[in-house]
N, C-alpha and C positions, 0 to 999 in steps of 0.2 A: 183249248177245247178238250183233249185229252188230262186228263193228270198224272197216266203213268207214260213215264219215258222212259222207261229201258224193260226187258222182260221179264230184270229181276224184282220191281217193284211190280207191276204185271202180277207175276203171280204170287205175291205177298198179302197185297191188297185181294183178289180174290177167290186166293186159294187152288186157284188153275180152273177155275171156272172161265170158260169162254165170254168174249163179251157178247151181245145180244142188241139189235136194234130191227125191228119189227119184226122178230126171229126169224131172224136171216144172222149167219155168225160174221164180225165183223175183223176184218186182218187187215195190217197197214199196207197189205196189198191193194186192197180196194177205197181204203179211206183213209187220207193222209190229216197226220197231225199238226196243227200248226208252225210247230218248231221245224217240219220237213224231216221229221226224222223219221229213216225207215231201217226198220227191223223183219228185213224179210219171212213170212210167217208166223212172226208175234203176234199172237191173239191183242187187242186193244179192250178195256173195260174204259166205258164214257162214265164222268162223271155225272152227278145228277145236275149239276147247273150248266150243263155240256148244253149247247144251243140248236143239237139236232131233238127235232120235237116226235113224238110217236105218232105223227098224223099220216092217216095212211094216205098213200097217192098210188094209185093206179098205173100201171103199165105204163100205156099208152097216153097218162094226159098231159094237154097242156091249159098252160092259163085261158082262160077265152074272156072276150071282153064283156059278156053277162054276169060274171064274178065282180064282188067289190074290189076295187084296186088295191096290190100288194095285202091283198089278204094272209091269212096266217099258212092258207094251203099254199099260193102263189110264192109266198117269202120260202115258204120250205123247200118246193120245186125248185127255185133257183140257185138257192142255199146248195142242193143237193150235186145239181147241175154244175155249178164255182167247183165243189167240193171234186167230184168225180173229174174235171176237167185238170183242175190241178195235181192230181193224183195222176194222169197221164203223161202229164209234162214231165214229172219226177219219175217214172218209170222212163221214160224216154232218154231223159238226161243221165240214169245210172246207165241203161245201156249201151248210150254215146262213152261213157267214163271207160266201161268195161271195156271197147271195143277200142278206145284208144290206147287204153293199156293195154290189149292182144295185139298190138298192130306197130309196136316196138321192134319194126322191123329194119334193118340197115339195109336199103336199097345201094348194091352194088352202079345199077344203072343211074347218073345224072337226072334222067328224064323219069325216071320212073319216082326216083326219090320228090323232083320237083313235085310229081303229080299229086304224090301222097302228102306233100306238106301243104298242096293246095289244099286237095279234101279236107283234111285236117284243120284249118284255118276256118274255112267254109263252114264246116261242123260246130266248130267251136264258137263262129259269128250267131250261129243259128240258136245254139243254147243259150247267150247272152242274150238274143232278144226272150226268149224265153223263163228265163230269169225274170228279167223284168215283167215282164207275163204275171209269174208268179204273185208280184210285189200288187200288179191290180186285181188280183184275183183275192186276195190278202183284204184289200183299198174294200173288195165287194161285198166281201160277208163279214168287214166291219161295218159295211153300212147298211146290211139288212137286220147285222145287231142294233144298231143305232133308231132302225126305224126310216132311214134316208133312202132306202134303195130304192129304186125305180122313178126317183125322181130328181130333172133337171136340175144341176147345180147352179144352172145362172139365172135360169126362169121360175125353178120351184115346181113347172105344171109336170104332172106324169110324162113320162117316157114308156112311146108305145111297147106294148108287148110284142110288135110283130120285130121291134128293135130291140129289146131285151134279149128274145129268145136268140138272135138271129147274134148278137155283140152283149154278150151277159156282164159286162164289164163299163159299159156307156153310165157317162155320165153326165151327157146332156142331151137332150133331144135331138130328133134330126135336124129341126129351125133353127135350133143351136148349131149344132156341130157343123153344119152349114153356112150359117152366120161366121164362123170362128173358121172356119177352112177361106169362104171366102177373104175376110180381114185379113189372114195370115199371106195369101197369096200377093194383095195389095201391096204391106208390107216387105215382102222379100222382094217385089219387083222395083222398088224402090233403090 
């Protein structure tokens, strides 16, 4: 998505000119790169075949079902929605990093030690799901590059928007996903 990865190409490539996306300045604080790289306060320049589009979207909208399906405003909304979502998990996860390296503390007490290696455990179960997180969120704005998004992987029909908005990450309908939760339950009772 990005093409510069470090601040020293950054400002090579534009001279220290800030980047711009619907002039609004944009920093890897707010919009994360694909590669997940964050340079706290490095201005980003998008390239031009960068797949965020300069379609304005309003405040407050959402898709509504009088729109044509996975329209170009709708692919952008969620594109934008994937983008900023993932961008939270990674602000999240540096500051679980952080606070695990602040928290290098040699608990004299047994009990207290036990407690902090639970948290810690806990913590660390919690960014792992999140990780993965990551990986479908990755899964999701390759496939609204693709042209696939918002639509059932097993059936092909549209995937409502009231399920998009709600799980931006779905890849099958709820017939499906139902379908497929119910089959799995059979199977494991087995």
């Amino acid at each position: 998505m990005f093409f510069c990865h470090n601040v020293g190409d950054f400002l090579s490539v534009t001279g220290g000119a800030p980047g711009r996306i619907l002039d609004k300045p944009v920093t890897l604080n707010s919009v994360v790169a694909d590669r997940a790289s964050v340079y706290r306060g490095a201005t980003v320049h998008r390239d031009k075949t960068a797949h965020m589009t300069n379609i304005e979207i309003a405040e407050g909208y959402r898709p509504t079902e009088e729109e044509p399906f996975m329209s170009e405003r709708q692919r952008e909304y969620f594109r934008r929605k994937l983008i900023r979502w993932k961008g939270d998990i990674l602000k999240e996860a540096q500051e679980t990093l952080a606070t695990l390296q602040n928290e290098n503390e040699n608990h004299p007490d047994l009990a207290d030690r036990a407690s902090s290696e639970t948290d810690r455990a806990i913590e660390l179960r919690a960014r792992d799901r999140q990780r993965k997180l990551i990986a479908k969120i990755d899964a999701a704005l390759a496939r609204i590059d693709d042209g696939s998004y918002g639509y059932c992987e097993e059936t092909g029909d549209p995937i409502s928007l009231k399920r998009l908005e709600a799980r931006p990450i779905a890849t099958l309908s709820l017939e499906a996903q139902e379908r497929h939760e119910r089959n799995e339950r059979v199977y494991r009772d087995d």
